[in-house]
C-alpha positions as MATLAB code, in Angstrom:
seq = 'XXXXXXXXXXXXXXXXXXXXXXXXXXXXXXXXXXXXXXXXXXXXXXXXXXXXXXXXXXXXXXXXXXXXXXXXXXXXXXXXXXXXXXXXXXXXXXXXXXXXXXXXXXXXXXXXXXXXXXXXXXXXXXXXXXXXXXXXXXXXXXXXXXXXXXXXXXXXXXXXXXXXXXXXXXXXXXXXXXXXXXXXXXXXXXXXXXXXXXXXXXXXXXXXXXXXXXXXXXXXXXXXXXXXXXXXXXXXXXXXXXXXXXXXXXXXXXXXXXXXXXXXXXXXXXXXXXXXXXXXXXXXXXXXXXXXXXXXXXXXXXXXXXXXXXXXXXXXXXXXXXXXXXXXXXXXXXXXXXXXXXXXXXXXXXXXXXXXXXXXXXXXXXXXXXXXXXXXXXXXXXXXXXXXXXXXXXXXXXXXXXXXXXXXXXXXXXXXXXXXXXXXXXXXXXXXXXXXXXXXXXXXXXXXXXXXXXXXXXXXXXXXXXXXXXXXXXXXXXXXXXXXXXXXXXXXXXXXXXXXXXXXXXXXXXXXXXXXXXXXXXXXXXXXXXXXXXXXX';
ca = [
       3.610   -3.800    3.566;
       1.251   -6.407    3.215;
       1.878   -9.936    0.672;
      -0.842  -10.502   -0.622;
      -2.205  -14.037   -2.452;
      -4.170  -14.066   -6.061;
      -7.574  -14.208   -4.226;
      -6.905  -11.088   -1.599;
      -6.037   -9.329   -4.685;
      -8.616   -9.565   -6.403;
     -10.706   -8.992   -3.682;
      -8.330   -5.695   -2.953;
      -8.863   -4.709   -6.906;
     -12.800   -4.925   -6.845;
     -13.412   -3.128   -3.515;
     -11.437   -0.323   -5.249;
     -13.462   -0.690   -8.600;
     -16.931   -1.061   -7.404;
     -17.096    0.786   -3.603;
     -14.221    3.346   -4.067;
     -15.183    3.734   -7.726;
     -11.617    3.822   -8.970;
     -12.713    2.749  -13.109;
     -10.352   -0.686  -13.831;
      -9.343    0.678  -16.920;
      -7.309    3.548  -14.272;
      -6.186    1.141  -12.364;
      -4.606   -0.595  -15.489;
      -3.453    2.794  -16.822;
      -1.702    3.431  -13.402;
       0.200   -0.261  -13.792;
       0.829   -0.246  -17.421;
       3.108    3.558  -16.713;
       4.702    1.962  -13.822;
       6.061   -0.741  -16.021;
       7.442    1.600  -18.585;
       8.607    3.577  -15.913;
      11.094    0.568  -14.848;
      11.503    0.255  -18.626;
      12.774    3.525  -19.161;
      14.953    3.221  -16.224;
      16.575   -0.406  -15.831;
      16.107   -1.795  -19.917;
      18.308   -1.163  -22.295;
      17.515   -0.576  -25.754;
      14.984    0.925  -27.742;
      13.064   -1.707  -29.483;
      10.349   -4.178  -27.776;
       8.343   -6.608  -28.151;
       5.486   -6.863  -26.221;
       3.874  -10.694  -25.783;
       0.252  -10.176  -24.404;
      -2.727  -12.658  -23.055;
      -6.467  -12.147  -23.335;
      -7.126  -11.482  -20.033;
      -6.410   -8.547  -17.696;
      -2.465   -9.079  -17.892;
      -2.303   -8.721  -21.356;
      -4.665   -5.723  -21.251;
      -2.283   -4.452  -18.934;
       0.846   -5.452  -21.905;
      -1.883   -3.648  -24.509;
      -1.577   -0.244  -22.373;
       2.328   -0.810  -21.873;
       2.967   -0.811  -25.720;
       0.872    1.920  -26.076;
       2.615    3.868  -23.646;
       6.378    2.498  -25.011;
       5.441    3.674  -28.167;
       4.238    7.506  -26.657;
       7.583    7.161  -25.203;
       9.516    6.743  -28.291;
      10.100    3.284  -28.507;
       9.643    1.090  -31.378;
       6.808   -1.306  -30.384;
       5.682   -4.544  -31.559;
       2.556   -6.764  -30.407;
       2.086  -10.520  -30.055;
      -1.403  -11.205  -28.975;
      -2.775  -14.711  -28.187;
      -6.257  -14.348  -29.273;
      -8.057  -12.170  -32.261;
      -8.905   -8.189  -30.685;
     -12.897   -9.419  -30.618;
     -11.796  -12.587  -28.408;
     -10.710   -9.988  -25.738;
     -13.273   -8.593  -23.026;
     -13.647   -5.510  -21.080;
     -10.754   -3.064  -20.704;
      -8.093   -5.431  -22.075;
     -10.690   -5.165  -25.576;
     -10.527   -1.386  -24.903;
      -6.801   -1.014  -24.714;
      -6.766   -3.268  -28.036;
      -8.729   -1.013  -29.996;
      -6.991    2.103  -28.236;
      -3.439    0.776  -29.724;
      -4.955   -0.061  -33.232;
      -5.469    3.338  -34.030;
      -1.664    3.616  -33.599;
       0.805    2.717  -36.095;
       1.968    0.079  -33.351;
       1.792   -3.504  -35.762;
      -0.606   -6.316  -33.445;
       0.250   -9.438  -34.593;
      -2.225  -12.968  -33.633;
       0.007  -15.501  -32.581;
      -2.459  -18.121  -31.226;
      -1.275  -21.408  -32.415;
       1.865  -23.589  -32.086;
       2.068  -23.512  -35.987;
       2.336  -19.538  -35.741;
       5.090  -19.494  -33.016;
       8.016  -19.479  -35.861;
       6.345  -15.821  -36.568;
       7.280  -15.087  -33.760;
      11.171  -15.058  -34.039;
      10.608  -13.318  -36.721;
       9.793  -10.229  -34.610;
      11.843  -11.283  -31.547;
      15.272  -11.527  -33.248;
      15.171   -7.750  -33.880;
      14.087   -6.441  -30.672;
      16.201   -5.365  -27.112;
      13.952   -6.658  -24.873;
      10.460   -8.709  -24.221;
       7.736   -7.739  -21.878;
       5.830  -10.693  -20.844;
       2.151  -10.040  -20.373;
       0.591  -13.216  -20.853;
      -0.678  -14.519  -17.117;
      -1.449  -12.546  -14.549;
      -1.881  -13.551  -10.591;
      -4.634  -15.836  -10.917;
      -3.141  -18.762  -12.613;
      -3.576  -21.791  -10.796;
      -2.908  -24.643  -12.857;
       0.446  -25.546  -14.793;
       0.530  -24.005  -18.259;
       0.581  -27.158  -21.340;
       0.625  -27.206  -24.605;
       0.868  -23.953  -27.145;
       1.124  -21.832  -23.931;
       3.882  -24.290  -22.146;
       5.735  -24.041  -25.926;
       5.380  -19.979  -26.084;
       6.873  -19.400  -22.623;
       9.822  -22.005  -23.213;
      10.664  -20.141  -26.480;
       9.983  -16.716  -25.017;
      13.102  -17.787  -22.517;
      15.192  -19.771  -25.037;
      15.635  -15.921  -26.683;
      18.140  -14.784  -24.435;
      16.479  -11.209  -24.285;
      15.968   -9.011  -21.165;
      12.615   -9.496  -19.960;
      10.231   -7.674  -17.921;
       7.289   -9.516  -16.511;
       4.256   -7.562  -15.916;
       3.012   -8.534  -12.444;
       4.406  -11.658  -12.044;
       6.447  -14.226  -14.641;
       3.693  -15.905  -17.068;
       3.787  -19.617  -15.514;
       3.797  -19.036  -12.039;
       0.983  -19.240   -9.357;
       1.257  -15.722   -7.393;
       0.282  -18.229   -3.906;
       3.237  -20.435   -3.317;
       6.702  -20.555   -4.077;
       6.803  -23.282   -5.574;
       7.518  -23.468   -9.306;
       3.712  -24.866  -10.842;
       5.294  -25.690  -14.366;
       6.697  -23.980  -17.163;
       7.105  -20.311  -16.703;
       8.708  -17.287  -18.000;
      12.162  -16.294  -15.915;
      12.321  -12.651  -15.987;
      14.724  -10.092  -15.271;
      12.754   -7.534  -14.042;
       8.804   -7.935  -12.186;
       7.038   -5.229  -12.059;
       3.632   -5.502   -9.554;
       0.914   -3.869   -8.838;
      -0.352   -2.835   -5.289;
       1.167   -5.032   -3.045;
       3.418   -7.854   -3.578;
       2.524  -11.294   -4.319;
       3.733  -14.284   -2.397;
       5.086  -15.718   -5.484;
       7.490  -12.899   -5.687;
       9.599  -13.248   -1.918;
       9.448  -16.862   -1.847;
      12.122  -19.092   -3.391;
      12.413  -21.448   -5.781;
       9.522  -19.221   -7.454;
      11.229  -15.695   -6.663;
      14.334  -17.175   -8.661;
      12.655  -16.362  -11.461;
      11.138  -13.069  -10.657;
      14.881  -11.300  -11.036;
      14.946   -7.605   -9.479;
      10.831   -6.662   -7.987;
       9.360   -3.426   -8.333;
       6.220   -2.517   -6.620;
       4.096    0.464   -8.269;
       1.139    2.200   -6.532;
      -1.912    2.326   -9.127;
      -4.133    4.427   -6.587;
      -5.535    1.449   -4.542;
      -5.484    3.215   -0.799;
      -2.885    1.210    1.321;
      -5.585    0.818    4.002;
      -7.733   -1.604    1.971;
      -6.100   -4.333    2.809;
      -7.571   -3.842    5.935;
     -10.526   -4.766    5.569;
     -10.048   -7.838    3.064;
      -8.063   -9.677    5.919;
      -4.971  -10.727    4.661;
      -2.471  -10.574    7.901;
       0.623  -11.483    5.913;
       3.269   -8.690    6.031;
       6.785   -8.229    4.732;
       9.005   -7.446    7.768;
      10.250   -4.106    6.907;
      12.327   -1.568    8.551;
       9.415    0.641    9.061;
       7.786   -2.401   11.272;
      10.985   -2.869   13.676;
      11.857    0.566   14.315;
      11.516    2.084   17.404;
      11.770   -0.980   19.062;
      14.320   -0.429   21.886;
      13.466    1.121   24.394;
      14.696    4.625   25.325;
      17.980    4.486   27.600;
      17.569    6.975   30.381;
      20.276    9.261   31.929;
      19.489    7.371   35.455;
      19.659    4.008   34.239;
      21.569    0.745   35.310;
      22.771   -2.208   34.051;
      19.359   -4.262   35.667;
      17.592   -1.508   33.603;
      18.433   -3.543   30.664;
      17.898   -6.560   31.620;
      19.304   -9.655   32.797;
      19.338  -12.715   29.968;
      19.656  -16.557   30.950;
      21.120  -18.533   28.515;
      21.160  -22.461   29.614;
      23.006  -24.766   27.513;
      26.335  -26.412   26.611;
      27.217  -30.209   26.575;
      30.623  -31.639   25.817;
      31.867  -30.362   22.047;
      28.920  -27.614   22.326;
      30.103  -25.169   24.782;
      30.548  -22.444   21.569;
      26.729  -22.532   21.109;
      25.194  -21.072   24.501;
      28.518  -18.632   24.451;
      27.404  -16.826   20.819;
      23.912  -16.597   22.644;
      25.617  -15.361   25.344;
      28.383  -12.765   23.473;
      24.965  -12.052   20.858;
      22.943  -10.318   23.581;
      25.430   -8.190   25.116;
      25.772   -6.732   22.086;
      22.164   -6.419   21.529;
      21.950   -3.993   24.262;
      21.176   -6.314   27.341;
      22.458   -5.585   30.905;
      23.642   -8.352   31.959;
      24.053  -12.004   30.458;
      25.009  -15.162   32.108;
      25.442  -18.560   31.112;
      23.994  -21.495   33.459;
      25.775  -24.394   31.864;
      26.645  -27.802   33.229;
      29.563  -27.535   36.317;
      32.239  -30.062   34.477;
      32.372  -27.683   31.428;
      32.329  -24.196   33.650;
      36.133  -23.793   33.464;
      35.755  -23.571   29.628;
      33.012  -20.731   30.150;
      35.434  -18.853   32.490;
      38.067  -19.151   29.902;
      36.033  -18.244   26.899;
      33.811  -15.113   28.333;
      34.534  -12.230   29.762;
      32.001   -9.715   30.525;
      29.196  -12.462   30.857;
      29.036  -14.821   33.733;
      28.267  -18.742   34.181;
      27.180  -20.493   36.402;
      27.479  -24.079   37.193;
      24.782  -26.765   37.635;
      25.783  -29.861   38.700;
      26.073  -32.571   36.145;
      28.113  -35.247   38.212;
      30.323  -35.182   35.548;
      28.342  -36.401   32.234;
      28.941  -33.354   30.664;
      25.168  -32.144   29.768;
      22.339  -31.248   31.917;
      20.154  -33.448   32.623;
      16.186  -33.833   34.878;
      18.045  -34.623   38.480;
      19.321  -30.976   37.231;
      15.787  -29.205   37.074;
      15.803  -28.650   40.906;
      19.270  -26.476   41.444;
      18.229  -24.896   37.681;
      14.988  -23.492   39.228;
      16.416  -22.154   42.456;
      19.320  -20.122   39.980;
      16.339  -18.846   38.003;
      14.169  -17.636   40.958;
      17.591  -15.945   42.966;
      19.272  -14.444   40.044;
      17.382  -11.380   38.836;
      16.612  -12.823   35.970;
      14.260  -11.010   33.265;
      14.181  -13.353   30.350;
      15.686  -16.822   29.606;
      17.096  -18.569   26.711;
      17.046  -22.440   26.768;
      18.753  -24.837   24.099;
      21.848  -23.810   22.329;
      24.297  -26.528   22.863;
      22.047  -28.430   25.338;
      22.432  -31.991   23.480;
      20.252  -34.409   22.446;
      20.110  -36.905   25.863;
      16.940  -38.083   27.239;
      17.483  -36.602   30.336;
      18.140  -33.215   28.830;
      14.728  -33.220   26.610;
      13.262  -34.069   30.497;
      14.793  -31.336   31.848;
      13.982  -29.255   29.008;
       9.984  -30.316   29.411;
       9.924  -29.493   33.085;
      11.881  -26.376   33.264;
       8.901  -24.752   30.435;
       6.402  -26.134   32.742;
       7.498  -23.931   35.640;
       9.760  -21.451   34.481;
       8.063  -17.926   34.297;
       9.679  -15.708   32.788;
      10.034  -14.865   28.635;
      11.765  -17.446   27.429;
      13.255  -18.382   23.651;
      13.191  -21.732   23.143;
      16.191  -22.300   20.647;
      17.901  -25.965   19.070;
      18.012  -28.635   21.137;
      15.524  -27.017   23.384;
      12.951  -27.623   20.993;
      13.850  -30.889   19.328;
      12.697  -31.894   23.199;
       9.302  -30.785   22.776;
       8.417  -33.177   19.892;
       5.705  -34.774   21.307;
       4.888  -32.487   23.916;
       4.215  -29.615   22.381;
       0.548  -29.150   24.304;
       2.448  -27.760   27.503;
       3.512  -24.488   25.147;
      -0.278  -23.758   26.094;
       0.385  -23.654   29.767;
       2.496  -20.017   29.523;
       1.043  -17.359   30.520;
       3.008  -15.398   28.158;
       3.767  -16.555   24.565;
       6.906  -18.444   24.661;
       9.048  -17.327   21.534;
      10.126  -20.663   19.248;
      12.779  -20.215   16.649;
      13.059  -23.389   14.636;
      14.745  -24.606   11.402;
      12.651  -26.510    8.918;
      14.141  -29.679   10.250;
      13.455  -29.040   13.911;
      10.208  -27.317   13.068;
       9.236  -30.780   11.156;
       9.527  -32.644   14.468;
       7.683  -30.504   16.551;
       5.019  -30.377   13.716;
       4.479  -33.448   12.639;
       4.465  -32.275    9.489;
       7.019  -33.292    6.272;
      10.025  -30.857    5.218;
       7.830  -31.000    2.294;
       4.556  -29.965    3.575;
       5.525  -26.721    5.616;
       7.803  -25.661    2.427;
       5.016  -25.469    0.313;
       4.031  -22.951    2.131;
       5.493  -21.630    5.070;
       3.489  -18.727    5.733;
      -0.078  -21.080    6.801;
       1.696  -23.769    8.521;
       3.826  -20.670   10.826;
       0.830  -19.190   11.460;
      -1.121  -22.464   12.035;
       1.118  -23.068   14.500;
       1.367  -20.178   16.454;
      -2.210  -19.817   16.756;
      -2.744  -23.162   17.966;
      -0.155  -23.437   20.437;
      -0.326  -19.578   21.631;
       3.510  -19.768   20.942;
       5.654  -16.995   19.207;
       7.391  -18.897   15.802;
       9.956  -18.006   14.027;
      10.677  -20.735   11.268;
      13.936  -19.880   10.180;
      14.776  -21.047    6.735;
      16.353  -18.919    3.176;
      12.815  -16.615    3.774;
      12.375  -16.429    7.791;
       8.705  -16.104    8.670;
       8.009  -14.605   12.197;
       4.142  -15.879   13.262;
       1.421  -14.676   15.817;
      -1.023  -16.352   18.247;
      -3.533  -13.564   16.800;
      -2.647  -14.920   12.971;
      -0.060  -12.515   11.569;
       2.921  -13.372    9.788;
       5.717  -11.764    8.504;
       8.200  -12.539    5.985;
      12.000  -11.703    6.102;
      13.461  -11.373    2.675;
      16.927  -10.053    3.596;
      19.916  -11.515    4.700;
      21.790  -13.647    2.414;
      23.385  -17.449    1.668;
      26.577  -16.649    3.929;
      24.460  -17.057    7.391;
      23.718  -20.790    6.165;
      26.466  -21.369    8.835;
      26.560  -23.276   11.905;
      26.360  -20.840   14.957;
      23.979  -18.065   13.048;
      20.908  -19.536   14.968;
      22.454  -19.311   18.424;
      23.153  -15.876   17.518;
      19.741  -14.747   16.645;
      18.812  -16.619   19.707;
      20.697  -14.238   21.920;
      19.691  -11.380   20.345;
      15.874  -11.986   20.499;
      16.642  -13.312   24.181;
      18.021   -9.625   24.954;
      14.961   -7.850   23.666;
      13.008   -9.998   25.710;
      14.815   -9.130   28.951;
      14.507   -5.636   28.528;
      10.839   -5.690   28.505;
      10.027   -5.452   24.690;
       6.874   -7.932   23.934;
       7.373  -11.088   22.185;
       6.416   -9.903   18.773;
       8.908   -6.955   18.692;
      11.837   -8.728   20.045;
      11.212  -11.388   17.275;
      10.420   -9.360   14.534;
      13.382   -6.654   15.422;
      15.393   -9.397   16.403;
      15.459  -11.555   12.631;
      15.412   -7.554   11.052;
      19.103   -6.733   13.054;
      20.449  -10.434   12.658;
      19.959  -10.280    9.286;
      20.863   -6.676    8.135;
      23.992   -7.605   10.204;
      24.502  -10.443    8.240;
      24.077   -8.686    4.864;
      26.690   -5.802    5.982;
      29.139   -8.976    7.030;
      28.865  -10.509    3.585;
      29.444   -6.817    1.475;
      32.977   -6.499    3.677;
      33.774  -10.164    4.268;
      31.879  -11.788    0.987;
      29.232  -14.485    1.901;
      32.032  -17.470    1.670;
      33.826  -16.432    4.413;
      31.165  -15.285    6.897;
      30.834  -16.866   10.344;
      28.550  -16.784   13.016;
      30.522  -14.761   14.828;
      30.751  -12.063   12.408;
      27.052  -11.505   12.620;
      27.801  -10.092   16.756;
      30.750   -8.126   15.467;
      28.508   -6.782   12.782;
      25.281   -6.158   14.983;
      26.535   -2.627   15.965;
      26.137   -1.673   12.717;
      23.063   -2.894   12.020;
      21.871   -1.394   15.259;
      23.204    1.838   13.960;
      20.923    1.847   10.924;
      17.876    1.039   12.605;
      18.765    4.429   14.779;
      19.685    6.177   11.969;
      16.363    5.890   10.374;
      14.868    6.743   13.842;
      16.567    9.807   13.939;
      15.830   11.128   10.336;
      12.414    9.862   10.210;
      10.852    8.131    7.631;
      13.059    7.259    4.138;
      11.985    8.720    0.891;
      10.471    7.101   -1.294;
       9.801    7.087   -5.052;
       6.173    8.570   -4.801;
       5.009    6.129   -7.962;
       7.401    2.764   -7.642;
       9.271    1.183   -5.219;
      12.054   -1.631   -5.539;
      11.490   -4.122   -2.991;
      14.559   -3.487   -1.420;
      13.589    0.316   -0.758;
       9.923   -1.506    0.676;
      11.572   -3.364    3.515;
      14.569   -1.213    3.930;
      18.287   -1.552    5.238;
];
């Protein structure tokens, strides 16, 4: 499903208005039922109060009440401007509801605001319809006062859209805004909505279809997608009766240094159990006899290191010659590697020459700061999977800057270098060379562990080596790592999860991906979805 920003939407809104000819006042009739809809559902009570703008959003909050009050409900209206202030269908819906015996009061200055607690103390709940999408500036002064005492309430609240306050483009927090309970959108979701601190504030989404065709999108441009299960299955490839372990692939993982052998063997344990063939470990020869110890259906095999304990350039020769002789399909370089100038050498030389699909993971890329140009040399797009901090020093660019939003500096990336990204923070984003990005919202606080990237390393490394194209094995590769993670932290609670529960866990994942192969597309609600039902799991 695409995530959309305020512009693309309203783009998205008029092509439906004015070439599809779907009437705006439809479109708001369509959103304002979907709201109640959660209402009836979710909210408790049977009294609201309903706190509308003078723009679209609150003409949206105008058709809500209306529809609360068809519903049974006992309705009350603050509106922020006089009915003749309003314009277009928001005035329509305003003169709609004052033929009802639904009471509109004008709450437009600060001076009136202490009306308002008159009406709030007795209601269950507040829907917030004063801002839509298309705020862009920080909200001051009456507004700033109306949305801190709308909060100060302690009242459920349901935002329609998206919480009054925020800007629907970034996640970060623009000023003073509304924190709701429940969002209910329109169409597609916002940015806003996914990405933290703002989604903080959003509480549970729910995405309703007003009759905007899903293929619209299309042709507004707007290559930012949720990562759903829908995208990643069917990802693995068929396992025929005839098959063999080469079949599968056979995965590289280089890396270890003294106190990091645990690294490259996660990596390693991670894509067995992703499905690969075959996994070894080429890791420096003083530390082998720990890798004999510690693995036992993957292999290692020793590099020289003359004892130091990490690889290092005058180890890029014997590296090579393992690569080309070992039936190889896909290599993973940097988990446990070390920071030593020889290593980031090594590192720099071996993605000069190497050929085959290779992940780039940890250490591995904190050696390419600087020399991130040769990631244009592959042939085939090398697949990056960064942390903020890591992706900060192959950037150039502040913690602060790529934050603000991840989504355009991902994809900025990617496109520039050719490269695969996947910037790995509390909302993963997987970016394109061709300019698509794709947001991970699932997975939880409990894989903020040490060990969780090696793991997704591995796993993305297997996919990789059995022939699956960059793309896939990084989009189905954060979708498993992450589902695994979230059934880890149900069973084991997010405190006590470890990387190494995410491998023991990735069997289950695995089995729900299949699962929904097998029974074919998940139902749906036909009207409203919760965001969790959008990207599955």
């Amino acid at each position: 499903m695409r995530l959309v920003k305020s512009a693309e939407m309203r783009e998205i809104d008029n092509h439906a208005i004015e070439v599809l000819g779907i009437p705006g006042i439809v479109l708001m009739e369509n959103a304002a039922r979907g709201v109640c809809e959660v209402i009836y559902g979710r909210v408790e009570g049977t009294s609201a109060l309903v706190v509308c703008g003078k723009g679209n959003n609150g003409g949206d909050g105008l058709a809500v009440a209306r529809n609360l009050y068809n519903m049974g409900y006992d309705v009350e209206v603050i509106l922020t401007a006089p009915v003749e202030e309003l314009k277009g269908d928001a005035r329509k819906n305003a003169e709609i509801l004052s033929t009802l015996p639904v009471p509109i009061h004008i709450v437009d200055t600060t001076e009136k605001l202490f009306e308002l607690y008159t009406f709030a103390k007795e209601c269950d709940f507040i829907v917030d319809a004063l801002f839509g999408t298309g705020l862009s500036k920080p909200l001051s002064g009456f507004y700033a006062e109306l949305v801190d005492f709308i909060n100060k309430l302690n009242k459920t609240v349901v935002s329609v859209d998206i919480p009054s306050g925020l800007s629907a483009d970034t996640g970060e927090v623009i000023g003073p805004h509304v924190k709701a309970d429940y969002t209910v959108t329109f169409a597609f979701p916002k940015v806003a909505h996914v990405m933290p601190p703002a989604c903080y504030s959003v509480g549970e989404l729910f995405v309703v279809d007003i009759s905007i065709p899903e293929d619209v999108p299309n042709l507004i441009g707007p290559d930012r997608f949720l990562l759903t299960l829908d995208e990643v299955a069917f990802t693995y490839p068929i396992r025929e009766i005839m098959s063999h372990k080469y079949t599968y692939g056979h995965v590289a993982i280089i890396g270890g240094s003294r106190g990091k052998t645990g690294a490259p063997a996660m990596s390693a344990q991670a894509a067995l159990r992703s499905g690969a063939g075959l996994v070894s470990v080429i890791v420096p020869a003083s530390l082998n006899d720990i890798f004999e110890n510690k693995l036992t259906e993957v292999m290692s095999i020793p590099v020289k290191d003359d004892g130091k304990g990490f690889l290092g350039i005058d180890s890029l020769e014997e590296l090579l010659a393992v690569i080309e002789k070992g039936k190889f399909s896909a290599v993973v370089i940097g988990p446990g590697l070390g920071s030593f100038p020889e290593t980031y050498e090594l590192v720099r030389e071996f993605v000069k020459e190497c050929k085959l699909p290779m992940v780039i993971d940890a250490d591995g890329i904190n050696a390419l700061a600087g020399s991130t140009e040769i990631l244009k040399l592959k042939e085939e797009p090398v697949i990056l999977t960064p942390h903020i901090g890591e992706f900060s020093r192959i950037s150039g660019l502040t913690k602060e800057e790529i934050l603000k939003d991840l989504t355009k500096v991902a994809s900025d990336f990617a496109s520039h270098f050719g490269a695969i990204l996947v910037l790995k923070s509390g909302r993963t984003v997987i970016a394109t060379p061709s300019g698509k990005s794709y947001v991970n919202v699932i997975g939880n606080p409990g894989m903020a562990t040490a060990g969780t990237g090696d793991v997704l390393a591995g796993v993305i490394g297997a996919l990789s080596a059995m022939g699956v194209e960059p793309e896939d094995s990084a989009k189905f590769g954060v979708y498993i790592h992450s589902l695994a993670g979230d059934i880890a932290a149900q069973e084991l609670t997010e405190e006590a999860l470890v990387a190494t529960d995410l491998i023991d866990y990735l069997p289950r994942a695995i089995q729900t991906v299949k699962k929904f192969e097998r029974e074919g597309k998940r139902e749906r609600f036909a009207f409203i979805t919760s965001l969790r039902e959008i990207v599955g799991g």
